[in-house]
C-alpha angles and dihedrals in degrees: 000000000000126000129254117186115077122211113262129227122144136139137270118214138118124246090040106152093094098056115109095190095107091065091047110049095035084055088054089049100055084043087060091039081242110159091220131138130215115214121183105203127189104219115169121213091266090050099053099092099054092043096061094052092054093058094042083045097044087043097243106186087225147321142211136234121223125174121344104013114060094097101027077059097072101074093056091058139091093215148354123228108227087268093057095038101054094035086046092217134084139218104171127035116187125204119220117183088329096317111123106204121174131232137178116217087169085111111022081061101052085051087057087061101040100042094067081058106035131358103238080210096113100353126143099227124195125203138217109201141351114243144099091309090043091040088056098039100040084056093051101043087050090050083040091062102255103168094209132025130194132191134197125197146150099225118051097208093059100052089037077063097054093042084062094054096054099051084049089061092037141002097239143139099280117177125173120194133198112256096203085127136033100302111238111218102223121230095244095065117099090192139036115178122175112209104164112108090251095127102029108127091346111094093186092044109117128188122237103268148138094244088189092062081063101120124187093228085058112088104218106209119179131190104211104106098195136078075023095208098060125186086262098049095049093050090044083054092047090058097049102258121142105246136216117202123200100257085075099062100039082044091054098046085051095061094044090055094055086049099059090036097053093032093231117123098257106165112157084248087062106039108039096159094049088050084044090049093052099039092053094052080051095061097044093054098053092038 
């Protein structure tokens, strides 16, 4: 007899009409000839609780948290993996044997893109912005290696946070910088990722820097996924620098989801065809 009932994962956020993760990911389970279902669910604060139950109680191998979810979570899980417990937030809760624990693949995701480019064992990394994308990179570049990290922010308070964050995880350099004028990237930085929104959905839209301290030994990595060529990313392009889009690191963080949900070892650097199968579905999607 053949069965008829497919394991269940899926997100809870709310708006949830723009995310694209359901292509993707259904696209890397039939890659795999796993009988799973995506479901993209809009759940509103009030509705989290609840939410979660119902996916303990339905048996969902796993979910993920999107805005504005991913701290409000916490309290609804038996456990955290290191990343989600030194970044404080969760975008991907896994259920083993009826035990929810959170993790956080922001970040592992963005290194899967950038380590193919340039090891963060020993890289000077400047940052654009200190919220829930800076907060998840800036932890696991500090558990990656990196030797400096900078952080830009308008408001001092925010990066200061993240600053803290980061010497929590690591005693390092850690400076953060005012960004009240177009930021200048210094010679001496390896990295420069800008993982503030400016971009998303806005294909015009720039973010506040010094284009002409744009260098082609700098690798320009930017978190909007889409549209996946920013501004940044184009002018990065213009002056020479390797560049990173957003669907690498969505995409990364994909693959890494499937993989602590199924239990197999499933880093991008292990499974290339299934990276190649989700990012194309990716692409398609957003044309």
């Amino acid at each position: 007899m053949p069965g008829f009932r497919a394991e269940l994962t899926g997100c809870f956020s709310t708006p949830c009409d723009d995310n694209p993760t359901v292509v993707m990911l259904e696209a890397g389970y039939q890659h795999l000839s796993l009988d799973w279902r995506y479901i993209n669910a809009k759940v509103e604060p009030a509705g989290l609780a609840a939410a979660v139950a119902g996916g303990r109680a339905m048996g969902w191998r796993g979910f993920n948290l999107s805005m504005p979810h991913k701290v409000a979570v916490i309290e609804q899980l038996d456990g955290l993996g290191e990343s989600a417990r030194l970044i404080n937030a969760v975008n991907c809760v896994v259920n083993r044997d009826g035990r929810l624990t959170g993790e956080n693949t922001d970040g592992k995701g963005f290194l899967s893109s950038l380590t193919p480019l340039r090891d963060p064992q020993g890289a000077r990394v400047m940052l654009l912005g200190a919220g829930g994308a800076a907060r998840a990179i800036a932890v696991e570049l500090v558990l990656a290696g990196v030797a400096e990290l900078t952080i830009v922010n308008r408001s001092s308070a925010r990066a200061d946070e993240v600053a803290g964050l980061v010497r929590a995880a690591r005693d390092l350099p850690v400076q953060t910088q005012a960004w009240d004028q177009p930021a200048a990237v210094p010679s001496t930085i390896d990295v420069l990722v800008n993982c503030t929104s400016i971009g998303l959905g806005d294909a015009e839209a720039m973010v506040s820097i010094e284009t002409g301290s744009l260098r082609s030994d700098l690798v320009v990595a930017d978190v909007i996924p889409n549209p996946p060529q920013t501004q940044l990313l184009k002018a990065a392009a213009a002056a020479g620098c390797p560049t990173i889009d957003g669907l690498g690191m969505l995409v990364g963080q994909g693959v890494l989801g499937v993989g602590f949900w199924t239990g197999e070892d499933l880093t991008p650097a292990n499974s290339p065809d299934l990276v190649a199968v989700m990012r194309a579905a990716l692409e398609k999607a957003l044309g």
